[in-house]
C-alpha positions as CSV (number, residue, x, y, z in Angstrom):
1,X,-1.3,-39.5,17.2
2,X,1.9,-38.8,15.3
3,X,2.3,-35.2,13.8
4,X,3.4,-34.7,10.2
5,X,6.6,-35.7,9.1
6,X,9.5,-33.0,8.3
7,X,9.1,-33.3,4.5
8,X,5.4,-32.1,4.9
9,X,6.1,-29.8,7.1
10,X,9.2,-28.1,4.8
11,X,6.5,-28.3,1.8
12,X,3.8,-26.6,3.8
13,X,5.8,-23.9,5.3
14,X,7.7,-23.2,1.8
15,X,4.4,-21.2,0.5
16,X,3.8,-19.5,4.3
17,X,4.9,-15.7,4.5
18,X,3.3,-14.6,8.3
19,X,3.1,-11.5,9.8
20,X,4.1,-11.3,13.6
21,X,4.2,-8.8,16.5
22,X,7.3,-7.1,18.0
23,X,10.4,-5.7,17.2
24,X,12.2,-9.1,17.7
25,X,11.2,-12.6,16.3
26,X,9.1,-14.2,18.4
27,X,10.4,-17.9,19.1
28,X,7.7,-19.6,16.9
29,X,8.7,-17.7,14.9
30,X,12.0,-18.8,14.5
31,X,10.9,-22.5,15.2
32,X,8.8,-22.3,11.8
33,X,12.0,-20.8,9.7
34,X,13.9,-23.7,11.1
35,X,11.0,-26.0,9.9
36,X,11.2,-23.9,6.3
37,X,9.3,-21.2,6.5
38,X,9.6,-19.0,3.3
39,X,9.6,-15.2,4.5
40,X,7.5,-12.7,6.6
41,X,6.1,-9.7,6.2
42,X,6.6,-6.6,8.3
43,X,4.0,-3.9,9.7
44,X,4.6,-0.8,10.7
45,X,4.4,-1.9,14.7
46,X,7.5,-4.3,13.7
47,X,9.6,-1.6,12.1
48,X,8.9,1.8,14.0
49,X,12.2,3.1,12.6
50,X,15.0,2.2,10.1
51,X,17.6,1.3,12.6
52,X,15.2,-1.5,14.5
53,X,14.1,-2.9,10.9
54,X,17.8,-3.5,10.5
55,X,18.4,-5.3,13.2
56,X,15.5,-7.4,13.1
57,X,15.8,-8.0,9.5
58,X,20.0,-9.1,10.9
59,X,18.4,-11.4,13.2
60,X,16.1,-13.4,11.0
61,X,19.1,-13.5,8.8
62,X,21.3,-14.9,11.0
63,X,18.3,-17.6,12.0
64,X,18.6,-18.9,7.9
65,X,19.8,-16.2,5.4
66,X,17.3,-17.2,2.4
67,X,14.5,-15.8,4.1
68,X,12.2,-13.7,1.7
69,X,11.5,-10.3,4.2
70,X,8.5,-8.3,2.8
71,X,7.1,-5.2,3.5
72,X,4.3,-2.6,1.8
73,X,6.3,0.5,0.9
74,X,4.7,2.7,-1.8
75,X,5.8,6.6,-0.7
76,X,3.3,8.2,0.0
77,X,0.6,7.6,1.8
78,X,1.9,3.6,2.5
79,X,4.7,3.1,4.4
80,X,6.0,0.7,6.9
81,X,9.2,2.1,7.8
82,X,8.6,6.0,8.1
83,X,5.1,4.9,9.5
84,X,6.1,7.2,12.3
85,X,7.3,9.9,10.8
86,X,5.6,9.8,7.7
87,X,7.3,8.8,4.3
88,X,9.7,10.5,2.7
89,X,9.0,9.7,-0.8
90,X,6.0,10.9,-3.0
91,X,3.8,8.1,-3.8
92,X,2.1,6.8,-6.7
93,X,-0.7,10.0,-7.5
94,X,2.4,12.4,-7.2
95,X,4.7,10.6,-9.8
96,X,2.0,10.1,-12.7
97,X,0.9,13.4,-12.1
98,X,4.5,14.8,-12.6
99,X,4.2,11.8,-15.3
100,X,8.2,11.6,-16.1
101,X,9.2,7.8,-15.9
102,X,12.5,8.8,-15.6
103,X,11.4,10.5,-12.5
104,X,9.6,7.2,-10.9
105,X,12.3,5.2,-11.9
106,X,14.6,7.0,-10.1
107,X,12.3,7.4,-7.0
108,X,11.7,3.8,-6.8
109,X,15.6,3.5,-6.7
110,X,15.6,5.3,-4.0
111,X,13.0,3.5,-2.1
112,X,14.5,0.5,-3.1
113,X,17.9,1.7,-1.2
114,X,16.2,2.0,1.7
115,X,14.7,-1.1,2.3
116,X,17.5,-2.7,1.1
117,X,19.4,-0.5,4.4
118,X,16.3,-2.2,6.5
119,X,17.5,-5.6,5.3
120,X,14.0,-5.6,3.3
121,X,14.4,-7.8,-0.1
122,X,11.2,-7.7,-1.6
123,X,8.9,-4.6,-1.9
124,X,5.1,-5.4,-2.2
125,X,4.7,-2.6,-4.6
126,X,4.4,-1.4,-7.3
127,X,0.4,-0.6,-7.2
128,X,-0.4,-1.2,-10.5
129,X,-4.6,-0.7,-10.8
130,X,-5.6,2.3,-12.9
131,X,-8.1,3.6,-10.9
132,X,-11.3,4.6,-12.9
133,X,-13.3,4.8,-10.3
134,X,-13.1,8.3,-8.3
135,X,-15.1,6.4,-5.0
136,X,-12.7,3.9,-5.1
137,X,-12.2,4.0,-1.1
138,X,-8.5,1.9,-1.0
139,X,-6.6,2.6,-4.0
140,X,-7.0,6.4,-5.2
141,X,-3.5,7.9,-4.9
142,X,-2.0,4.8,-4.5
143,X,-2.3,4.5,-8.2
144,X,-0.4,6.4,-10.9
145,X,-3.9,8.0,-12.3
146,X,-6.8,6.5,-14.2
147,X,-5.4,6.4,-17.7
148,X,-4.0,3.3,-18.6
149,X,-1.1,4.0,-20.5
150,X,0.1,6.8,-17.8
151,X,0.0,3.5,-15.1
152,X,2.1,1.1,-17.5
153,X,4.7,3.4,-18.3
154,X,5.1,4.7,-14.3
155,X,4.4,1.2,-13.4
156,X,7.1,-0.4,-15.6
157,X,9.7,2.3,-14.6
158,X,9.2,1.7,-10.9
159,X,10.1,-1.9,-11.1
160,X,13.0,-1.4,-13.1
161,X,14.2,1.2,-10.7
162,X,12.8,-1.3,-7.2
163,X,15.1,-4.0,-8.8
164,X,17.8,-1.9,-9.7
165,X,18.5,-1.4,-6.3
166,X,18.3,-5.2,-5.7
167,X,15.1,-5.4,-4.2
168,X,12.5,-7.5,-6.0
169,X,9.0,-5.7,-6.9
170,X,5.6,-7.0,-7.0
171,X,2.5,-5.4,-9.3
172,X,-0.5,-5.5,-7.3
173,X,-3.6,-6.0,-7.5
174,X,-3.9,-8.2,-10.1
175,X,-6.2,-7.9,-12.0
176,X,-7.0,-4.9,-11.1
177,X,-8.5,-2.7,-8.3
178,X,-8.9,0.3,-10.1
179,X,-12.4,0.1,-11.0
180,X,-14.4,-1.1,-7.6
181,X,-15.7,0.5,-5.2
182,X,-15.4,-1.9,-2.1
183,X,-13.0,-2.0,0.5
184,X,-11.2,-5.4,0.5
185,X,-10.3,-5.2,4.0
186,X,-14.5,-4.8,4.8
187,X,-15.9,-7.2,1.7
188,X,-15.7,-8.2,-1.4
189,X,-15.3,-6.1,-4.2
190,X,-16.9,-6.6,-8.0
191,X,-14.9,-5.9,-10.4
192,X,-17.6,-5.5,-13.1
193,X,-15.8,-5.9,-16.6
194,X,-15.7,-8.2,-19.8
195,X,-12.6,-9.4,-21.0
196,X,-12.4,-7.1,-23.4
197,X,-12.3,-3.8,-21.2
198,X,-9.8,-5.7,-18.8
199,X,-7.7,-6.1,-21.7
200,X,-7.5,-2.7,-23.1
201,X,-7.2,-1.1,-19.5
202,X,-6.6,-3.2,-16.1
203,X,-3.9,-5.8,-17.9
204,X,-2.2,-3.1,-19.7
205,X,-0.1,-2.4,-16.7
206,X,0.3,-5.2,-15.2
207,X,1.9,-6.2,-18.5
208,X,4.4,-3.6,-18.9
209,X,5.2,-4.5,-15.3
210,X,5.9,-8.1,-16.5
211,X,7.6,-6.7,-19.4
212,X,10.2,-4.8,-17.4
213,X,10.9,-8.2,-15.1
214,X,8.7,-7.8,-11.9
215,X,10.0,-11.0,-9.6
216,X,6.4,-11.0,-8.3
217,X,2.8,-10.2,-8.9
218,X,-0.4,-9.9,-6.5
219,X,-3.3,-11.2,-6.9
220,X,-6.1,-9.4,-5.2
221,X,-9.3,-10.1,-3.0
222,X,-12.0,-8.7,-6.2
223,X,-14.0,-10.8,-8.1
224,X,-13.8,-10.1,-11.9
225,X,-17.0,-11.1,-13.8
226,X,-15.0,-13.1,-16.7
227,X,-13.7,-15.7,-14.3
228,X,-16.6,-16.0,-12.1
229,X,-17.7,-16.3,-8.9
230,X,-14.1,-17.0,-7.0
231,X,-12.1,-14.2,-5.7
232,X,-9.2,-13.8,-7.9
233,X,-6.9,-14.8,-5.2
234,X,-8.8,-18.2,-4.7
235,X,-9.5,-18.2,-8.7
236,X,-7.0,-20.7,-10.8
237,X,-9.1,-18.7,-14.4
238,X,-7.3,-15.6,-12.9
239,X,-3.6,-17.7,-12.5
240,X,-4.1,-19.0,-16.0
241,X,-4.6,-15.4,-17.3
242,X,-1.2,-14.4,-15.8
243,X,0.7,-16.8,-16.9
244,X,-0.6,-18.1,-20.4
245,X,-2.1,-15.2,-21.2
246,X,0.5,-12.5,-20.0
247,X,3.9,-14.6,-19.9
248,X,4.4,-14.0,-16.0
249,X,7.0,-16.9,-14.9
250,X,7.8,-15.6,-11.4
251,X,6.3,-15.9,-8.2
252,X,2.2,-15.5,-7.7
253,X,2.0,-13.8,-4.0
254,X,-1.9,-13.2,-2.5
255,X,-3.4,-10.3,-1.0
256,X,-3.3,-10.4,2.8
257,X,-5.7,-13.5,3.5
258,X,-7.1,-11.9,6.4
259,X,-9.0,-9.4,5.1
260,X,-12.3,-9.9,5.4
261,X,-12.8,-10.3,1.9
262,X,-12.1,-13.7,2.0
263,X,-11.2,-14.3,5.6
264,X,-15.3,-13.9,6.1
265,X,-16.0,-16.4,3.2
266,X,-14.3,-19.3,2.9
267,X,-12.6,-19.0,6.5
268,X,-9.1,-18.0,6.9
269,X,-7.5,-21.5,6.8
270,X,-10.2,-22.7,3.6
271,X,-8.9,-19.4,1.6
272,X,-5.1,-20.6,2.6
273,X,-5.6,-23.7,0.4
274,X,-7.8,-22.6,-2.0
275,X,-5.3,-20.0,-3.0
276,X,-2.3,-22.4,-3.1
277,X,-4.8,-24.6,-5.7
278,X,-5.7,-21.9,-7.3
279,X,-1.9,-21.2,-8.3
280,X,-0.5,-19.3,-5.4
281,X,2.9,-19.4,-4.3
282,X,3.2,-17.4,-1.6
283,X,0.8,-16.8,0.8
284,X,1.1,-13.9,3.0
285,X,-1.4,-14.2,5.8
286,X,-1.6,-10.4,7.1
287,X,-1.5,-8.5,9.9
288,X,-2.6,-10.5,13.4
289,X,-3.4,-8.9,16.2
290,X,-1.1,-9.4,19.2
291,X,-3.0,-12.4,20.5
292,X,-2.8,-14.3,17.5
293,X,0.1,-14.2,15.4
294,X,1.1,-17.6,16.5
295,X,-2.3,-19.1,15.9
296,X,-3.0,-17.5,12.3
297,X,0.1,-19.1,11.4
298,X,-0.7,-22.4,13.1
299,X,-4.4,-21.9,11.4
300,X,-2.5,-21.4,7.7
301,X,0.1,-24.4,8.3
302,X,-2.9,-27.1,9.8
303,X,-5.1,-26.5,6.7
304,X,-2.5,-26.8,4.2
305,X,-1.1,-30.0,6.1
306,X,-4.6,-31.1,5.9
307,X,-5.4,-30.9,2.5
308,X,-2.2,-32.3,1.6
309,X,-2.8,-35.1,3.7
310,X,-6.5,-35.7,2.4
311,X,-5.2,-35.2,-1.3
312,X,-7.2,-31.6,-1.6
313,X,-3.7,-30.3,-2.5
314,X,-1.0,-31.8,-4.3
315,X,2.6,-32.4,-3.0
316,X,3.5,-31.5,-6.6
317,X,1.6,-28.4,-6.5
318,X,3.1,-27.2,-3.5
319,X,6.6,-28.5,-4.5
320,X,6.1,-26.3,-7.8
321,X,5.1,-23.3,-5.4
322,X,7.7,-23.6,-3.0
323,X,10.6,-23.9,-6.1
324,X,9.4,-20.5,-7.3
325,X,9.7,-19.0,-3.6
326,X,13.0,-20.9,-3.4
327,X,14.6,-18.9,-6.6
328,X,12.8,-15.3,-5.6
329,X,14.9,-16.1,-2.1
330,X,18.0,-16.9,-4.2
331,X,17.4,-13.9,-6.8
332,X,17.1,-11.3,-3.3
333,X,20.3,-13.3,-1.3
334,X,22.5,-12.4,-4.7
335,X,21.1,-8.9,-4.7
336,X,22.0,-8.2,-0.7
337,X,25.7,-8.7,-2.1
338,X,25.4,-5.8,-4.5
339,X,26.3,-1.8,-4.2
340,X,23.7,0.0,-2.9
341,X,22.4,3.0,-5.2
342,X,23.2,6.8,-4.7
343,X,21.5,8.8,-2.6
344,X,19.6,11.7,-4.0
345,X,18.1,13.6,-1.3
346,X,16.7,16.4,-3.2
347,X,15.1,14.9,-5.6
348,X,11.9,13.6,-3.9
349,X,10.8,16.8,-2.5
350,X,11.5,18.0,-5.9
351,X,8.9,15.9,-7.2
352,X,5.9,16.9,-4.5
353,X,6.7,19.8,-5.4
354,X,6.2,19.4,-8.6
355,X,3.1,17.9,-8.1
356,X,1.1,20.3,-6.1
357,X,-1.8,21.7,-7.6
358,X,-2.7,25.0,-6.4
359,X,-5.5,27.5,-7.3
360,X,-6.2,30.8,-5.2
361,X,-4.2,32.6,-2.7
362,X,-3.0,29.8,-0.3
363,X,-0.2,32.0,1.2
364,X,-0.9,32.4,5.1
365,X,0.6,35.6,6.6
366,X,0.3,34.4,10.2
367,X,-0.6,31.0,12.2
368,X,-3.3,29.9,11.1
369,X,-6.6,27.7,12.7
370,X,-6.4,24.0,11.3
371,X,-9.8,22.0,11.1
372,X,-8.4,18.1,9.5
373,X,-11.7,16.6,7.8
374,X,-10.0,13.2,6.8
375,X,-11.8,9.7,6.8
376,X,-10.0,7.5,9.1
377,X,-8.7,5.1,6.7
378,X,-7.1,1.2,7.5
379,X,-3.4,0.6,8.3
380,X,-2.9,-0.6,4.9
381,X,-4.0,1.3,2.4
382,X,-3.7,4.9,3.3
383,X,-2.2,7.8,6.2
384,X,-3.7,10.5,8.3
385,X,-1.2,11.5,10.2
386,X,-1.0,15.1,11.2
387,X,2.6,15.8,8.8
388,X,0.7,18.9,7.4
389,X,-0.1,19.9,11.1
390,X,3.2,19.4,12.8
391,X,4.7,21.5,10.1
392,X,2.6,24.3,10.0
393,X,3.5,24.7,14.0
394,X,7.3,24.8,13.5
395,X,6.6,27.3,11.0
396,X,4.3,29.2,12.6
397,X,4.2,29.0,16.3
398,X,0.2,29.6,17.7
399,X,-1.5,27.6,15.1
400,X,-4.6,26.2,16.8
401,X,-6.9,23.4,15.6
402,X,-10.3,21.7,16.8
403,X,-11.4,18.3,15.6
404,X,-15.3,17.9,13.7
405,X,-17.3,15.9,16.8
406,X,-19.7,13.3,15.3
407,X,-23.6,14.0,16.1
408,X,-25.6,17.1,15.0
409,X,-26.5,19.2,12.3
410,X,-24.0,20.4,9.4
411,X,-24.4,24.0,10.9
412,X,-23.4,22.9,14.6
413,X,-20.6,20.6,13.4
414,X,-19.4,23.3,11.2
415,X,-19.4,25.8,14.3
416,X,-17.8,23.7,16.7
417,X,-15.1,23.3,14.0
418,X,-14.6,27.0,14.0
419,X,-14.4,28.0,17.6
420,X,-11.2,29.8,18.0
421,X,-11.0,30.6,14.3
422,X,-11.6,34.6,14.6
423,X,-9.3,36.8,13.3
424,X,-7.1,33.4,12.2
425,X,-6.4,32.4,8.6
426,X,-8.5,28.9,8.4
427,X,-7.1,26.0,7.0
428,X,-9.3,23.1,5.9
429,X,-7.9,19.4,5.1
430,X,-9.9,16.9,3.5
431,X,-9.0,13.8,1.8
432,X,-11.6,12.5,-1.0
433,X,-14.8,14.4,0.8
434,X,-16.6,13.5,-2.5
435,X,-16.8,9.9,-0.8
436,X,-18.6,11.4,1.9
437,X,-21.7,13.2,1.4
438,X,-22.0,14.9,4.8
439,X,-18.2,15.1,4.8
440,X,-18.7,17.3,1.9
441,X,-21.9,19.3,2.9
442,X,-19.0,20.0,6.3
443,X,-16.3,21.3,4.1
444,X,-18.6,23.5,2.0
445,X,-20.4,24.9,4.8
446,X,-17.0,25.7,6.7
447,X,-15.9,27.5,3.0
448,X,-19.4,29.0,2.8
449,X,-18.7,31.0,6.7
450,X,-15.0,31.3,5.4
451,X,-14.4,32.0,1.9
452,X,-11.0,33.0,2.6
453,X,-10.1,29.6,3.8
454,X,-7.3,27.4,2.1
455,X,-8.5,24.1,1.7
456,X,-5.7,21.6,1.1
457,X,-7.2,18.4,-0.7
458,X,-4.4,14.9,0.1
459,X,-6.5,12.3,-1.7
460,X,-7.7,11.9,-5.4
461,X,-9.1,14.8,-6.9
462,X,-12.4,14.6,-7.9
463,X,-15.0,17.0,-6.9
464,X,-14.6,19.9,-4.9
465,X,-17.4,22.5,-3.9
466,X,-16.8,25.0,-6.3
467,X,-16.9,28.3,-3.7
468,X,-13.7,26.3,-2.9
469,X,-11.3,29.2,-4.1
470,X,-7.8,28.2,-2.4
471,X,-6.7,25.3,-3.0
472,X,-3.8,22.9,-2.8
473,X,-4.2,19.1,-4.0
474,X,-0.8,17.4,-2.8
475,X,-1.9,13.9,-4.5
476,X,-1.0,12.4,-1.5
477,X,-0.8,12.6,2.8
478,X,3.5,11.5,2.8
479,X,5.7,14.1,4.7
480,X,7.3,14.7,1.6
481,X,3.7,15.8,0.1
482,X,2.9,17.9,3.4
483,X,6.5,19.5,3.1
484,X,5.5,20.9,-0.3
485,X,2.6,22.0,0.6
486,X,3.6,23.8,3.6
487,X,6.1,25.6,1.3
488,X,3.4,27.4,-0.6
489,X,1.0,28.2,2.5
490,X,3.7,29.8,3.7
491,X,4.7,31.8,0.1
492,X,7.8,29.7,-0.6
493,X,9.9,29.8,2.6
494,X,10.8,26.4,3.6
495,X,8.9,24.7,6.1
């Protein structure tokens, strides 16, 4: 049985954008860019510092140098380059609750020189879904806020900034995340709107972001009741809305395909070519586990060569796709070749700063006993990492901390979480406990023992027990939020 010929194989490969494992390319890897593959996408386990993303992003480079190299970094609480150390930029929540433009614009310019640094050339971000919906368990600070407007002006100022620094943005999720309450990684959301309401609030972003030039949009794993069952990603209804509808010429990138969303239902491979009918042009296929990053790709490349040969998809369909993922690689090789922006390094702790929320006496006069109530959340969408911790210690040598076991009554958890808490201030860290009834029943039993304790909130700020009465909302779990917040538990000194 002959395989497929090269010309099937360059069109296939032209719409596939794989995620890998390791800090150097794997050699089928480099087999497929030979064959025309049209980018990757890095994870934090490929890129566990700035130095090694350069030199990988050098060596793909040197393999063909109009590869498209992706990665998520928002500020905040997503990040694939500081993954280790936590970013170093506020992210989304912070910015449009400072709500100066001029402010994310400049930010994003910053991030932007950074990934351009890393060899990165295109930025899967902007996240542009105005999130209405407070249990909203995988957007929340990753948005600019909940108000429209505030998202499309913030949203439209960090792609002009992103591309300003010669690295190409992309608005996400389109058409909008904001207002579910599902997990895309777990299932599929519902996105339970008319046309109307997406019009007045979900679109008005992600048109602003089209206004101000974003090379790419996202389409995400939700299904929107106007365009039926589909997800939106696998839904031509929600292609046609972006580009007759909202004027978007430039390249139509999905959501991680496997995500369970739509991984579960159609199948990995099925979602690959449904999405390339449906109007994709890039697919990016995720985040495979060690054992399988060869054979997701191989799973993505058979089903497309499949359908192609079996007349499910059309060469001119995929010809169309790969043209548009031919001139984003084009628009990103001429931006490499410009001067790299300014660096400003005060000016994103400036802006956590500016973004704390605080309420009570938060200053600690001595080390303190930490108790960290945070949901674990996925690798994609959000950060626990122990920034505020590791800070406090430097600053005040001693600090102790237990963790909150699992099993038991409210009262027994809440004890356990206190041993070694006498005679310490108490410091309490929660993300969105509103999400989490017991979680929440935890933190205002620990407030209701300690009514002195600080409680510093890192998600989206809903609902807090109101004998809560120190408090310090970061709007997000970067180092750059912890730093600020650290700051003003310990009166103003720096951290």
């Amino acid at each position: 049985m002959t395989g497929p010929s090269p010309e099937a194989l360059r069109l296939v490969n032209g719409v596939i954008m794989p995620g890998f494992q390791g800090t150097e390319p794997p050699g089928w890897l480099l087999d497929a860019i030979d064959e025309g593959l049209a980018g990757v996408v890095y994870f934090a386990h490929n890129v566990p510092d700035p130095a090694t993303a350069a030199a990988l992003s050098a060596a793909l480079y040197a393999r063909r140098g109009d590869l498209i190299v992706a990665a998520d970094e928002e500020g905040g609480d997503v990040t694939r380059i500081e993954a280790a150390t936590g970013s170093s930029y506020p992210g989304n929540g912070a910015l449009g609750r400072v709500d100066d433009p001029a402010v994310t614009e400049r930010v994003a310019r910053l991030i932007g020189r950074d990934l351009r640094r890393a060899g990165i050339g295109l930025d899967l971000a902007p996240d542009t879904d105005v999130n209405v919906d407070p249990d909203n368990p995988v957007i929340g600070v990753r948005s600019f806020g909940a108000d429209a407007a505030l998202v499309a002006r913030h949203s439209a100022a960090y792609v002009t900034g992103l591309q300003s620094a010669g690295v190409a943005a992309c608005a996400k999720h389109f058409p909008g995340h904001g207002d579910t309450s599902v997990d895309s990684h777990l299932d599929l959301p519902e996105l339970d709107a008319d046309l109307g309401l997406l019009r007045r609030r979900d679109l008005v972003p992600f048109a602003a972001a089209i206004e101000a030039g974003t090379r790419c949009l996202m389409t995400g794993h939700i299904r929107a009741r106007p365009f039926g069952p589909a997800p939106a990603t696998l839904n031509p209804e929600v292609t046609r809305l972006a580009r007759e509808e909202l004027g978007f010429t430039g390249v139509i990138i999905t959501d991680a395909l496997d995500m369970r969303a739509v991984a579960r239902d159609p199948g990995f491979g099925a979602a690959c070519v449904a999405a390339v009918r449906a109007g994709a042009d890039l697919l990016c296929l995720g985040n495979p586990a060690a054992s399988a990053d060869e054979s997701a790709y191989a799973t993505a490349r058979d089903a497309l060569l499949d359908a192609l040969a079996t007349g499910r998809l059309s060469e001119r369909r995929l010809a169309e796709a790969g043209r548009r993922a031919q001139e984003l690689a084009h628009w990103i090789g001429e931006a490499r070749a410009t001067q790299l922006p300014a660096a400003q390094n005060d000016l994103p702790l400036s802006v956590a700063r500016a973004a704390l929320r605080v309420r009570g006496d938060v200053r600690l006069a001595s080390a303190p006993h930490l108790v960290d109530l945070r949901q674990q959340v996925n690798h994609a969408s959000g950060s626990r990492a122990p920034h505020l911790r590791r800070l406090l210690t430097e600053a005040l040598p001693g600090l102790t901390a237990t963790g909150v076991p699992p099993g038991g009554t409210v009262t027994e958890r809440a004890g356990l979480a206190l041993h070694g808490a006498e005679g310490r201030p108490l410091v309490v860290v929660v993300r969105e406990p509103h999400r989490d009834p017991e979680q929440e029943k935890l933190l205002a039993e620990l407030v209701d023992r300690r009514p002195d304790a600080v409680v510093v909130l890192t998600g989206w700020p809903h609902t807090v027990p109101p004998q809560v009465r120190n408090l310090v909302i970061t709007y997000g779990s970067g180092r750059v939020n912890a730093q600020a917040a650290v700051e003003r538990l310990l009166g103003g000194r720096t951290a």
